[in-house]
C-alpha positions as CSV (number, residue, x, y, z in Angstrom):
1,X,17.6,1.3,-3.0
2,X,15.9,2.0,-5.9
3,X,14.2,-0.2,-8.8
4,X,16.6,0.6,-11.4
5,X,20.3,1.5,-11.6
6,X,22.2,3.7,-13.3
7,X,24.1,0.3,-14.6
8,X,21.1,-1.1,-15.6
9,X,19.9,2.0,-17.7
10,X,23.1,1.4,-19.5
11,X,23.0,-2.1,-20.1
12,X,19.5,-1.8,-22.0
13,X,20.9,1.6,-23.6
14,X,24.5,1.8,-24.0
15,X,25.5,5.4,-24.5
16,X,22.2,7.0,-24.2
17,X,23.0,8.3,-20.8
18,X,25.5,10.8,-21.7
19,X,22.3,13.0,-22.8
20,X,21.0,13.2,-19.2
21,X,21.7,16.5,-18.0
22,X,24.3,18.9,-18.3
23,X,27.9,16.9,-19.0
24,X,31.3,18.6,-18.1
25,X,33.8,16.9,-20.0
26,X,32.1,13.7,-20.8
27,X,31.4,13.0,-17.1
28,X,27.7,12.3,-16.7
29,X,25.5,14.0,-14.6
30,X,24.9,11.5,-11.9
31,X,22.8,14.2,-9.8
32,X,20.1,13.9,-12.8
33,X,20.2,10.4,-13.1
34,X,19.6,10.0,-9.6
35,X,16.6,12.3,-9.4
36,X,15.0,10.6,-12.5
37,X,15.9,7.0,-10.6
38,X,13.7,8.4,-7.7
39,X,11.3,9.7,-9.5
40,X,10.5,6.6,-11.3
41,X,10.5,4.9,-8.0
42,X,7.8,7.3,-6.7
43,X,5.8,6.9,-9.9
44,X,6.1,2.9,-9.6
45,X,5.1,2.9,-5.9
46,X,2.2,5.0,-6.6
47,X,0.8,2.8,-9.4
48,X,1.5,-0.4,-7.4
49,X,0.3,1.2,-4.3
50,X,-3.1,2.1,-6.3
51,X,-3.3,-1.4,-7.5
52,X,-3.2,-2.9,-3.6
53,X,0.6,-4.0,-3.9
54,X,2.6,-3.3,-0.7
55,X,5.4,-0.8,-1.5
56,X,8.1,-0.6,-1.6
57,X,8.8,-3.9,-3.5
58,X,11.6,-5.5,-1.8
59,X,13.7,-8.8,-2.1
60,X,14.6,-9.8,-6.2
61,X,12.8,-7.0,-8.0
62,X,11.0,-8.7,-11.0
63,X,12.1,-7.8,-14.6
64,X,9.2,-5.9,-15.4
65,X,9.2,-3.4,-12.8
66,X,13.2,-2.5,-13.7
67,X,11.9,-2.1,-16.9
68,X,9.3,0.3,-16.3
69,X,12.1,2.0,-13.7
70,X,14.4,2.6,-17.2
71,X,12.2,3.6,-19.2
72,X,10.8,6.5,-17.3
73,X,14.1,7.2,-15.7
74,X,15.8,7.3,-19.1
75,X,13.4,10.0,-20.5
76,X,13.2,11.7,-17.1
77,X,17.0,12.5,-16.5
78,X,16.7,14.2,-20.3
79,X,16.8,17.4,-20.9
80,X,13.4,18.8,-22.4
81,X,15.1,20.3,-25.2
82,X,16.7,17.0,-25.8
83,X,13.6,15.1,-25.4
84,X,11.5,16.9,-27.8
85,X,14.0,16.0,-30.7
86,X,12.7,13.6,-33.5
87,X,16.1,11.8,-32.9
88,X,14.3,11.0,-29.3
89,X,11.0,10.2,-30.6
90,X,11.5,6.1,-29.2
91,X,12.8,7.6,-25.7
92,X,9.4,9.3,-25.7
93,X,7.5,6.5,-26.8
94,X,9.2,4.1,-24.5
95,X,8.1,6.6,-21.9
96,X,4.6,6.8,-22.7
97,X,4.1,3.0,-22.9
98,X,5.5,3.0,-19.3
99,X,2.9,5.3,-18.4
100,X,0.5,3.0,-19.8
101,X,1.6,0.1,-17.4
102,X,1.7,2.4,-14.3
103,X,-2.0,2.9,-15.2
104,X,-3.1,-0.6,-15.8
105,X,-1.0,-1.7,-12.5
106,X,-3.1,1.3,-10.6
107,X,-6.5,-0.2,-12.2
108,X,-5.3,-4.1,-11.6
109,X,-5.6,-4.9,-15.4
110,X,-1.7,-5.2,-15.9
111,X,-0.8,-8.9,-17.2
112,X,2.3,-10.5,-14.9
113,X,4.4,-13.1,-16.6
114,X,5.2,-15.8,-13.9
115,X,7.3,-19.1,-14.8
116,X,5.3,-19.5,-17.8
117,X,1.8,-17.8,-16.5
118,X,0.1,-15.3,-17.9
119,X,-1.1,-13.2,-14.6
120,X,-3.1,-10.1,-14.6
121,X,-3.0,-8.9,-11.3
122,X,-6.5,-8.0,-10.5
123,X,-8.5,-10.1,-13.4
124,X,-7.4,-14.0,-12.5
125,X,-4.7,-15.9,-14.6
126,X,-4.7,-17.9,-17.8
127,X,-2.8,-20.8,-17.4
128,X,-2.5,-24.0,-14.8
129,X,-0.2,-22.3,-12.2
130,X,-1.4,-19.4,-9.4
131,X,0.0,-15.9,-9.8
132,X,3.2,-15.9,-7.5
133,X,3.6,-11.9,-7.4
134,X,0.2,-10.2,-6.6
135,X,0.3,-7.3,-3.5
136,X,2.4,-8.8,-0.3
137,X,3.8,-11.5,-2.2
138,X,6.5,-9.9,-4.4
């Protein structure tokens, strides 16, 4: 099982798939977009892991780890010579802010929204409420 799903990729971004990998007659490359799904995964459960989270997260996945999962599997399953067109610029950027999360989950410092809470795993909560994801409680 893996974070993300091809269906949810192309519920956040309808149409943007067909520019993950080689196509043959409009069918899409389901090969890539598996590879880039894992891939994410790996790159998720590392950060997590690094931040003292139990991987891999199981049960309802929360919101903000499927987003990480499509934004990095998105630009993942894209050809480099796609990717590095100014047409793709927010792919790449989308990308990069993920990469940004995976290293604030890693360090701890990456803020959790939970039924109105503002969590940051690692540095306490603002709000009245307890965090209720934090590692072995997902």
């Amino acid at each position: 099982m893996t974070y993300a799903t091809h269906a949810d990729i192309d519920a956040r971004y309808p149409g943007e798939l067909a520019q993950a990998g080689p196509t043959v007659a409009g069918v899409l490359n389901e090969a890539a977009i598996t590879l880039a799904l894992k891939s994410a995964d790996a790159l998720i459960d590392r950060a997590l892991s690094q931040g003292g989270w139990s991987v891999p997260v199981s049960g309802v996945i929360p919101y903000w780890i499927v987003d990480l999962a499509v934004d990095l599997a998105l630009y993942l399953a894209t050809p480099t010579v796609i990717a590095s067109q100014s047409d793709f610029t927010d792919r790449h950027l989308r990308y990069l802010a993920a990469q940004s999360a995976l290293a604030q989950l890693a360090k701890g410092t990456f803020p959790v929204i939970t039924e109105g809470t503002l969590a940051v795993y690692g540095g306490g909560t603002v709000g009245a409420q307890t965090r209720l994801f934090g590692p072995g409680s997902l």
